[in-house]
MDTraj code that builds the backbone (N, CA, C; nanometers):
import mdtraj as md
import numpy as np

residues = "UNK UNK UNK UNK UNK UNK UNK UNK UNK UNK UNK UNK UNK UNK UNK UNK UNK UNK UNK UNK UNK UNK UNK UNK UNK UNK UNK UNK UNK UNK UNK UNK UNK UNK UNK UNK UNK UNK UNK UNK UNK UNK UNK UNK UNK UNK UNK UNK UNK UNK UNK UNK UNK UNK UNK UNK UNK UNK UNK UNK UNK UNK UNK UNK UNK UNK UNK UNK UNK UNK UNK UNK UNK UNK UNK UNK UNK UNK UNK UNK UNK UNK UNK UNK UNK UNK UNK UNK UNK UNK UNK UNK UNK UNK UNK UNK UNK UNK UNK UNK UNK UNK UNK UNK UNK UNK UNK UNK UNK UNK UNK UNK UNK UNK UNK UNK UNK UNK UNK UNK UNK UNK UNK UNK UNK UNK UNK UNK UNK UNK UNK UNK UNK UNK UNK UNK UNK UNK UNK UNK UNK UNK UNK UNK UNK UNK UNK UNK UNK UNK UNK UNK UNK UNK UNK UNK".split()
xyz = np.array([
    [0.0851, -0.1176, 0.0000],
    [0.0000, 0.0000, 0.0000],
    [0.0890, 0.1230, 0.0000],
    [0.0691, 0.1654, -0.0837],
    [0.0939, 0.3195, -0.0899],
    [0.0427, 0.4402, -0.0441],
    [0.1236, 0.5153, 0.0971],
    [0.0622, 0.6494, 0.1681],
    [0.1780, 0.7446, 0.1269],
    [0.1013, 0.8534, 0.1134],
    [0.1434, 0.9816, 0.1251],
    [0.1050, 1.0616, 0.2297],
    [0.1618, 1.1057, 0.3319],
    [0.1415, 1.2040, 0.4668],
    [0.1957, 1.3305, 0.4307],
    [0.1084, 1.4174, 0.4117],
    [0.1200, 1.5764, 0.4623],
    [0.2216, 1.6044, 0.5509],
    [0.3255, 1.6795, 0.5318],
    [0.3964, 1.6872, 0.6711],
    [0.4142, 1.8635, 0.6953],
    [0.3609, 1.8763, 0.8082],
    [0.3211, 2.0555, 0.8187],
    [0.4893, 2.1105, 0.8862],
    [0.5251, 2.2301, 0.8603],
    [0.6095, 2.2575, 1.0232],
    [0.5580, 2.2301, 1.1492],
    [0.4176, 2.2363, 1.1659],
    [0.3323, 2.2039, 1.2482],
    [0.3837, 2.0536, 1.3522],
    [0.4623, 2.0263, 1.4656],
    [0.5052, 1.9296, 1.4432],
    [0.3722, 1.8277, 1.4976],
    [0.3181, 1.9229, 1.5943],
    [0.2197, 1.8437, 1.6410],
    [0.0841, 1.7886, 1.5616],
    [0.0263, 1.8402, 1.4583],
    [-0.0182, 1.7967, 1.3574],
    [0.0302, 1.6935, 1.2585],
    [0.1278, 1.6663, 1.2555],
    [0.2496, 1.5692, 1.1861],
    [0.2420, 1.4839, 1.2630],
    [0.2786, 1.4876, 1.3610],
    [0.2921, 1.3662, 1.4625],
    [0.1450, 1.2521, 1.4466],
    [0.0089, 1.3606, 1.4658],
    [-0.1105, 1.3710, 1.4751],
    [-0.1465, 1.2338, 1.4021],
    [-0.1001, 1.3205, 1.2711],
    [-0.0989, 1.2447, 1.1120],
    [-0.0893, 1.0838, 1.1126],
    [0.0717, 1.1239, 1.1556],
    [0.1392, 0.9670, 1.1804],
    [0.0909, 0.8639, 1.2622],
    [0.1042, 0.9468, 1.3551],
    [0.0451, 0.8214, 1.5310],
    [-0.0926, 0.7982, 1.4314],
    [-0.2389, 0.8603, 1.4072],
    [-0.3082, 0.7950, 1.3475],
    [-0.3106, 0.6628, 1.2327],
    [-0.2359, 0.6743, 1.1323],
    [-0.2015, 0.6126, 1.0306],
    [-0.1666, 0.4896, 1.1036],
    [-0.0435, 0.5213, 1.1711],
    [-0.0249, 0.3593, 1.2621],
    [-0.0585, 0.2881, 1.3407],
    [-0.1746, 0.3877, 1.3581],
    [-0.2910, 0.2836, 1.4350],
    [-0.3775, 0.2010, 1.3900],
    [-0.3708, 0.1795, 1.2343],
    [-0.4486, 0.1844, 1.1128],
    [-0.3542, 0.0093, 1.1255],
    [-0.2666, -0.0130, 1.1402],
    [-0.1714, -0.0980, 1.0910],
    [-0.1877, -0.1819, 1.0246],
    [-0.1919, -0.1137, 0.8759],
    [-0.1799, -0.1225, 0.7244],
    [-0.0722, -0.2555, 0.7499],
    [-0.0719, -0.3290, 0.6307],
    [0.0345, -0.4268, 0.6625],
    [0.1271, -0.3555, 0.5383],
    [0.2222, -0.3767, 0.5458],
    [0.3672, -0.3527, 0.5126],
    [0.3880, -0.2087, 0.4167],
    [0.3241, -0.0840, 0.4930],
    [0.2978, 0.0508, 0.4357],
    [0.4216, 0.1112, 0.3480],
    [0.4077, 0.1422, 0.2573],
    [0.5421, 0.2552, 0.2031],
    [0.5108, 0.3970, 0.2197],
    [0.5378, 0.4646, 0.2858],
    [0.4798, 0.5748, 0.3462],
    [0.6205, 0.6853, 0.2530],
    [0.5480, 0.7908, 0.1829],
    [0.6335, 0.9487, 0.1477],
    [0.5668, 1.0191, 0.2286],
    [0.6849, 1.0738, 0.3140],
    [0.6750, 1.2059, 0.4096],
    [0.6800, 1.3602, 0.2665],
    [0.5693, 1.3909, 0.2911],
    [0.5971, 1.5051, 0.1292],
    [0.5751, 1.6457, 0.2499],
    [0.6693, 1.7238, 0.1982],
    [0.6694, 1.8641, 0.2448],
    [0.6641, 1.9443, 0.1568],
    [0.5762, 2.0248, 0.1329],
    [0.6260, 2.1680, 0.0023],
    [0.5954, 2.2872, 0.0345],
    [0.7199, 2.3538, 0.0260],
    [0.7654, 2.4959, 0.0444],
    [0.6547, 2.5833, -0.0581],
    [0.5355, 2.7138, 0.0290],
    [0.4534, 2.7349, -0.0851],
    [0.5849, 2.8593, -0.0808],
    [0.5585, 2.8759, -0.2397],
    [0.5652, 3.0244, -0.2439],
    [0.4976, 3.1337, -0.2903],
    [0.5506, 3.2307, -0.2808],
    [0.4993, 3.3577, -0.2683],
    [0.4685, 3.4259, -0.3844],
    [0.6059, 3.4066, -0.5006],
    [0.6186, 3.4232, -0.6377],
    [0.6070, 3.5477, -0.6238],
    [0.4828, 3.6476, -0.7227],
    [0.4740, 3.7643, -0.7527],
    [0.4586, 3.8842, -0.5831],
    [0.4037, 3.8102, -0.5070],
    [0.3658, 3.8668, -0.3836],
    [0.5026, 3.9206, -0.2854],
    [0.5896, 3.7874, -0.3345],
    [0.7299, 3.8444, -0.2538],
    [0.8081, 3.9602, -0.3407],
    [0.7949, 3.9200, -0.4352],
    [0.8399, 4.0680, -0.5204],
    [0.7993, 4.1950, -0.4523],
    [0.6684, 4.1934, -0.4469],
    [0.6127, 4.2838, -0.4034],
    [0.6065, 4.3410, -0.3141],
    [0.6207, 4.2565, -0.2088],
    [0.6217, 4.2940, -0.0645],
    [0.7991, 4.3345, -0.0248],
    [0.8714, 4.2498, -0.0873],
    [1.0312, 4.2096, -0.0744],
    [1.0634, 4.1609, 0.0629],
    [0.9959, 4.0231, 0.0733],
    [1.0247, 3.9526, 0.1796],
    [1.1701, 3.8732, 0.1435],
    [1.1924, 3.8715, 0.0487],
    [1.3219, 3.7783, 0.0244],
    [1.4339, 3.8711, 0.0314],
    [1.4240, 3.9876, -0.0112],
    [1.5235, 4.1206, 0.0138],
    [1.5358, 4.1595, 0.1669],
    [1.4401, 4.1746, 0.2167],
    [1.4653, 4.2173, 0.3627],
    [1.5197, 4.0660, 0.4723],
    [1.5016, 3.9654, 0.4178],
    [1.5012, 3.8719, 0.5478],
    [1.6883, 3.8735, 0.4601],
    [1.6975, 3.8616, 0.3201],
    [1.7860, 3.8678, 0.3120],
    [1.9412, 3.9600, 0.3657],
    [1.8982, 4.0807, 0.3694],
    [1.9614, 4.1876, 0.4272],
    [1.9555, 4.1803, 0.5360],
    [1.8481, 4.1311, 0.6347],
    [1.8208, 4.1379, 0.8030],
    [1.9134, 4.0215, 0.8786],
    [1.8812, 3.8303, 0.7892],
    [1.9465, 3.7263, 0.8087],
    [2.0589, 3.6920, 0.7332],
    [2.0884, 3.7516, 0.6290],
    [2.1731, 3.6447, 0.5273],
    [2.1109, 3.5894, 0.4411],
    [1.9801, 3.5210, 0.4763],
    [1.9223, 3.4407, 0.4146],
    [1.7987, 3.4742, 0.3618],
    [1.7524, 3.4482, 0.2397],
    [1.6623, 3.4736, 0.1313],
    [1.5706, 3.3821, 0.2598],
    [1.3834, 3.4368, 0.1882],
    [1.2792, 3.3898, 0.1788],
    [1.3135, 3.1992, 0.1722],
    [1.3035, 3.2084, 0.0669],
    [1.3146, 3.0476, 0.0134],
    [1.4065, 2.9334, 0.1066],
    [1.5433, 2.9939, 0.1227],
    [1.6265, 2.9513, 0.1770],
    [1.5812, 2.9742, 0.3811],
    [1.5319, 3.0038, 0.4060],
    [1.4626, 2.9855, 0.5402],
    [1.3440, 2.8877, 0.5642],
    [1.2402, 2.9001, 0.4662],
    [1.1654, 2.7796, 0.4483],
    [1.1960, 2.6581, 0.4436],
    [1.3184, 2.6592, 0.3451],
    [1.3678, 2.5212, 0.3120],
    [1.4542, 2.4487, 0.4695],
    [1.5275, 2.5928, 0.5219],
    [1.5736, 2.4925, 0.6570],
    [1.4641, 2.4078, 0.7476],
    [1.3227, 2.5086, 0.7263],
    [1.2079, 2.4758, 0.7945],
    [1.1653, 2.3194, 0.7629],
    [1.1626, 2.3127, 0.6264],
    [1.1136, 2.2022, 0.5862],
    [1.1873, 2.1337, 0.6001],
    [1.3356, 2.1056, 0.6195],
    [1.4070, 1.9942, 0.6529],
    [1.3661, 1.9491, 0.7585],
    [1.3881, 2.0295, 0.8659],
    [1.3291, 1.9873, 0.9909],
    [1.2468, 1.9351, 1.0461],
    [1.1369, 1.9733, 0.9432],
    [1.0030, 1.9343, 0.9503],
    [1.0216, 1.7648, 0.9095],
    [1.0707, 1.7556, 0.7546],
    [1.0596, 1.6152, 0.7304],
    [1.1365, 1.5453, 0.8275],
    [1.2590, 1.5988, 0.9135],
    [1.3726, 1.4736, 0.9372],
    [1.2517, 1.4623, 1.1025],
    [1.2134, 1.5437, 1.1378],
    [1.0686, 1.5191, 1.2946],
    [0.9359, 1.4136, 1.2652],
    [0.9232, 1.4326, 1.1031],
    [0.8022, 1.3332, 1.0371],
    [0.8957, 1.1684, 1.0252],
    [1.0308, 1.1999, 0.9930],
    [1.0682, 1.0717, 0.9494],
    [1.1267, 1.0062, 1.1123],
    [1.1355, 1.0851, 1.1951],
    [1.1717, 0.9945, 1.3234],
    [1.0427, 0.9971, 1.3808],
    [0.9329, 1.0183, 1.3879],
    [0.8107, 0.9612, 1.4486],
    [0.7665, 0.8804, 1.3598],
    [0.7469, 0.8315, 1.2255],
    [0.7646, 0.7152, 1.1148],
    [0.8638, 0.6130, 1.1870],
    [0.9784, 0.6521, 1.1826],
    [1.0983, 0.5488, 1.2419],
    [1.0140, 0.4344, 1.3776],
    [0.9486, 0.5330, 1.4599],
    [0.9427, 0.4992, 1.5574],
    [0.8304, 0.3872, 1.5568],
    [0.7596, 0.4291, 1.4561],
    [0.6359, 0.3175, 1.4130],
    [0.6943, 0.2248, 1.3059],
    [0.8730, 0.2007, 1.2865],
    [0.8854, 0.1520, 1.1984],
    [0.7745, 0.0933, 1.0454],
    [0.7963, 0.2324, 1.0379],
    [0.6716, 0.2213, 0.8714],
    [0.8331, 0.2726, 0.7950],
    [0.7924, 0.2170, 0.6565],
    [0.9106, 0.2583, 0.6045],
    [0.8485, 0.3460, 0.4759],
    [0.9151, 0.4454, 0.5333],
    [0.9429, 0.5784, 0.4914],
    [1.0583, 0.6524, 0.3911],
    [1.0114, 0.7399, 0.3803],
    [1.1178, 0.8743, 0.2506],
    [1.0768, 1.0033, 0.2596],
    [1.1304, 1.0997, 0.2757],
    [1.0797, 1.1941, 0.2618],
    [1.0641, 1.2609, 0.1199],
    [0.9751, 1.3277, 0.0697],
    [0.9911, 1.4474, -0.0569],
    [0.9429, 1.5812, -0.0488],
    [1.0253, 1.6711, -0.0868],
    [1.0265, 1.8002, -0.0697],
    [1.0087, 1.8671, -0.2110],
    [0.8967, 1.9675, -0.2101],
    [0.8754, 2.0319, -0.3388],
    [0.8520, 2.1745, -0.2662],
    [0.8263, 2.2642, -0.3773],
    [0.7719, 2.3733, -0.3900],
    [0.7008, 2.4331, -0.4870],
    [0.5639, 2.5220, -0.4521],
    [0.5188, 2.5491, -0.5027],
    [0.3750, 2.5878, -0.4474],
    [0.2449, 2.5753, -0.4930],
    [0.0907, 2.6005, -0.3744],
    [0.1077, 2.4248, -0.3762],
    [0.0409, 2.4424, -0.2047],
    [0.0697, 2.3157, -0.1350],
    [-0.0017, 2.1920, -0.1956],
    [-0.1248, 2.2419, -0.1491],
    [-0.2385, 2.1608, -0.2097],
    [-0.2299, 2.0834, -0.3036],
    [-0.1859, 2.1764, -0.4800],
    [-0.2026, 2.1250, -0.5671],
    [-0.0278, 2.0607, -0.5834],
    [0.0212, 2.0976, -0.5419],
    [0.1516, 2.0170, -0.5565],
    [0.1183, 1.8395, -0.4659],
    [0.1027, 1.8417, -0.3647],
    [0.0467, 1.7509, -0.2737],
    [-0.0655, 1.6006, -0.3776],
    [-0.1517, 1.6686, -0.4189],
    [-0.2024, 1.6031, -0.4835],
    [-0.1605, 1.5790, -0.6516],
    [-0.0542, 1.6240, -0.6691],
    [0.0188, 1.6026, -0.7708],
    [0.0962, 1.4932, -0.7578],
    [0.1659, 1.5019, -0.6635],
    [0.2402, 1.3715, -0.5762],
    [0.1736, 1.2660, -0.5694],
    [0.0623, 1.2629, -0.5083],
    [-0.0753, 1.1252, -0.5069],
    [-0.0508, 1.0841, -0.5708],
    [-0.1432, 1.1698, -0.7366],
    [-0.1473, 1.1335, -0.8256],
    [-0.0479, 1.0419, -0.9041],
    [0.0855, 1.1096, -0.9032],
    [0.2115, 1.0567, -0.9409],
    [0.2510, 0.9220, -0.9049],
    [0.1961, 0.9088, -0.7838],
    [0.3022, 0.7995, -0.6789],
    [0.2028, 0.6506, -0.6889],
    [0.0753, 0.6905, -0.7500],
    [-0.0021, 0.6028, -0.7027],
    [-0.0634, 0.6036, -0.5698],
    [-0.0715, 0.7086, -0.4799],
    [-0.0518, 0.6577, -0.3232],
    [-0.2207, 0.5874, -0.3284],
    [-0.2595, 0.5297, -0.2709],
    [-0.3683, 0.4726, -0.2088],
    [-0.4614, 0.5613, -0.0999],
    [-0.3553, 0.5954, 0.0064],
    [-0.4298, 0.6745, 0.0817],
    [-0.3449, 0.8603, 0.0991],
    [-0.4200, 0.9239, 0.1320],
    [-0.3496, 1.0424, 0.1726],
    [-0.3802, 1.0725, 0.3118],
    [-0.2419, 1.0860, 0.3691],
    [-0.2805, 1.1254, 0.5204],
    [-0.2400, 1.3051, 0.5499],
    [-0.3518, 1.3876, 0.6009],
    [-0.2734, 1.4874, 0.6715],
    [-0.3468, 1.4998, 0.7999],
    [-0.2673, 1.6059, 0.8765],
    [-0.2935, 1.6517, 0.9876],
    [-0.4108, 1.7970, 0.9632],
    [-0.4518, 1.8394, 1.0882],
    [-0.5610, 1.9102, 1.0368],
    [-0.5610, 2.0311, 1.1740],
    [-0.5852, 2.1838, 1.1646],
    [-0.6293, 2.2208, 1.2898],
    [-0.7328, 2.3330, 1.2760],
    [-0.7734, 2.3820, 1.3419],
    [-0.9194, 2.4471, 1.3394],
    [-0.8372, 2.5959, 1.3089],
    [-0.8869, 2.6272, 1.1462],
    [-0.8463, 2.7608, 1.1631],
    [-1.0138, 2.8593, 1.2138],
    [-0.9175, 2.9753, 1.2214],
    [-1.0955, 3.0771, 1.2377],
    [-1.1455, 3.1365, 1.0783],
    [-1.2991, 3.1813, 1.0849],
    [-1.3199, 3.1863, 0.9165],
    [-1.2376, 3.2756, 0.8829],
    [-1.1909, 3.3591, 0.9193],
    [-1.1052, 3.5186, 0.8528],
    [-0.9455, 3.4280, 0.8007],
    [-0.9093, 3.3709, 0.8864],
    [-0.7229, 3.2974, 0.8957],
    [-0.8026, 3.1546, 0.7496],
    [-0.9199, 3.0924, 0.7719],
    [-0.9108, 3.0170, 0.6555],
    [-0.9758, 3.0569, 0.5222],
    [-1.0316, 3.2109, 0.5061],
    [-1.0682, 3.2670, 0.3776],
    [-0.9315, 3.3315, 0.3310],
    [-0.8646, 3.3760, 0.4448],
    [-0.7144, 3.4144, 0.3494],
    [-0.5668, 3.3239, 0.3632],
    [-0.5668, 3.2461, 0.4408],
    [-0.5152, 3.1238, 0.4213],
    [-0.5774, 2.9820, 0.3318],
    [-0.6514, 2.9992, 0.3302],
    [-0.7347, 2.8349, 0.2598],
    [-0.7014, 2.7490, 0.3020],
    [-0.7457, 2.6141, 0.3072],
    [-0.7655, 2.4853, 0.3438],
    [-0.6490, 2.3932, 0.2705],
    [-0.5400, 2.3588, 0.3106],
    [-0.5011, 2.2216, 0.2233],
    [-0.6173, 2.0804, 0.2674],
    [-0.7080, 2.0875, 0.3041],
    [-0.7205, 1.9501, 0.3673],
    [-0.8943, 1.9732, 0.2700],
    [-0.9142, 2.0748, 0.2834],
    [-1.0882, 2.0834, 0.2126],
    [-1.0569, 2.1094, 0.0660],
    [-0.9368, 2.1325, 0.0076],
    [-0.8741, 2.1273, -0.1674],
    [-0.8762, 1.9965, -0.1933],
    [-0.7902, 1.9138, -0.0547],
    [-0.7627, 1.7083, -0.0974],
    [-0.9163, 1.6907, -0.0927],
    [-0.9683, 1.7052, -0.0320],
    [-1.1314, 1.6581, -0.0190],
    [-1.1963, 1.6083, -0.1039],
    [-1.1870, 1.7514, -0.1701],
    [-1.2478, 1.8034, -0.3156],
    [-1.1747, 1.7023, -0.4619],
    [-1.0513, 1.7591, -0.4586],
    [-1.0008, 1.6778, -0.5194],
    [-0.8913, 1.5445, -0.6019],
    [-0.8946, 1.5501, -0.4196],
    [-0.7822, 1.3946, -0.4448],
    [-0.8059, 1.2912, -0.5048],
    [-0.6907, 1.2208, -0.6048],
    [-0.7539, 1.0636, -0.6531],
    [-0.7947, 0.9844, -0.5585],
    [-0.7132, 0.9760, -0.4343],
    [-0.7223, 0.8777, -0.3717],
    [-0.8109, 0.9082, -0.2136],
    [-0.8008, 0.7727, -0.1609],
    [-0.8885, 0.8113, 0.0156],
    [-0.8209, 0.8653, 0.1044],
    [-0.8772, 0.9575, 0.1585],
    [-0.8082, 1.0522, 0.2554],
    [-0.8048, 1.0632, 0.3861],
    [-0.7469, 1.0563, 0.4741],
    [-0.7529, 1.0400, 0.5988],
    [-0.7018, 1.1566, 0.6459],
    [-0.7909, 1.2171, 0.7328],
    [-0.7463, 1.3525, 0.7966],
    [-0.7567, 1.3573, 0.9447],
    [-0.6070, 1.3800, 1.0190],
    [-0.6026, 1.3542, 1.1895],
    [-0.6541, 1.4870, 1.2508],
    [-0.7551, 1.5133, 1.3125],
    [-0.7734, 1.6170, 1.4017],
    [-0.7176, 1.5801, 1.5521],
    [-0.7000, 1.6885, 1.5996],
    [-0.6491, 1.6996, 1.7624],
    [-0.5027, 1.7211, 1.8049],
    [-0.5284, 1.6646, 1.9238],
    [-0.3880, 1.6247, 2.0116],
    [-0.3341, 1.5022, 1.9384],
    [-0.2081, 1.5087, 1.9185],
    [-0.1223, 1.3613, 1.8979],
    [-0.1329, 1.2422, 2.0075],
    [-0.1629, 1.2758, 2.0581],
    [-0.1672, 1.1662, 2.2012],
    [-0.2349, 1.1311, 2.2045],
    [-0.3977, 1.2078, 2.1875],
    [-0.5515, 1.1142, 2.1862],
    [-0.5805, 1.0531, 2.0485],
    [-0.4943, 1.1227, 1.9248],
    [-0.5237, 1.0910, 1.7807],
    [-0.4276, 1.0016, 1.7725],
    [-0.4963, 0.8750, 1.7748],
    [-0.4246, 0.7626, 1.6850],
    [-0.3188, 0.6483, 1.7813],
    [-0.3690, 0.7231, 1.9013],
    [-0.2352, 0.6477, 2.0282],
    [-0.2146, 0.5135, 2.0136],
    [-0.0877, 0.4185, 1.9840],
    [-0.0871, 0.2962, 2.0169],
    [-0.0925, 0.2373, 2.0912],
    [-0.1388, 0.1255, 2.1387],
    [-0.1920, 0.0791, 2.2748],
    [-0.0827, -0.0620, 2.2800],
])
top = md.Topology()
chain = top.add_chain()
for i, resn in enumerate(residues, 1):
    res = top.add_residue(resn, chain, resSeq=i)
    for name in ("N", "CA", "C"):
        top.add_atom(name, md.element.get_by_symbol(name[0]), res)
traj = md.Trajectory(xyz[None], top)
């Protein structure tokens, strides 16, 4: 079986993700940890978030995300480890959503797992939903973890 898991910076939503999935215990899962860096494109131009963090840190826009997302995957791939599911991480960029379900699509996955948390309506009309886009239109079945990591999905 083929999964694909959402993996947020979020770690506790990630975790969320995972501990659920392996409670599921799929027999012999191939699990991609997928992370993707959105960007900003015309907006950072605009704003010059990549100029100022650059001048402020050293480091460009892009190149701060990306440390983010390492981190993110190598925290998704040791709570994977720990459920010995065998795992990979992949890292893209681009809008999340449709990159995400590009990946599905690609990989074959079977199921899609993400994590999920309650935005408010104002934070999810100008943020949007990755999880109500897969809904809509993922190939595959979707599994979405709400909560605490500890009550979502705990192994017993």
């Amino acid at each position: 079986m083929n999964i694909t898991v959402g993996v947020d910076e979020a770690q506790e939503q990630t975790a969320a993700a995972i501990n659920l999935l392996a409670s599921l215990r799929f027999a012999s899962p191939h699990v991609d940890l997928v992370h993707v860096i959105e960007n900003l494109g015309k907006a950072d131009a605009l704003l010059g978030i990549s100029d100022y963090l650059g001048n402020a840190t050293g480091t460009t826009f892009y190149e701060t995300k990306e440390k983010m997302a390492k981190e993110a995957l190598a925290f998704a791939l040791q709570v994977a480890s720990k459920y010995e599911l065998d795992s990979k991480t992949q890292l893209f960029s681009g809008q999340i959503a449709n990159r995400v379900l590009e990946f599905v699509k690609k990989s074959n996955s079977d199921l899609l797992v993400l994590g999920s948390s309650d935005k408010g309506n104002m934070e999810g009309i100008l943020i949007g939903s990755v999880g109500r886009k897969a809904v809509i239109n993922s190939p595959s079945s979707i599994l979405i973890a709400k909560g605490n990591s500890e009550k979502n999905g705990k192994l017993k």
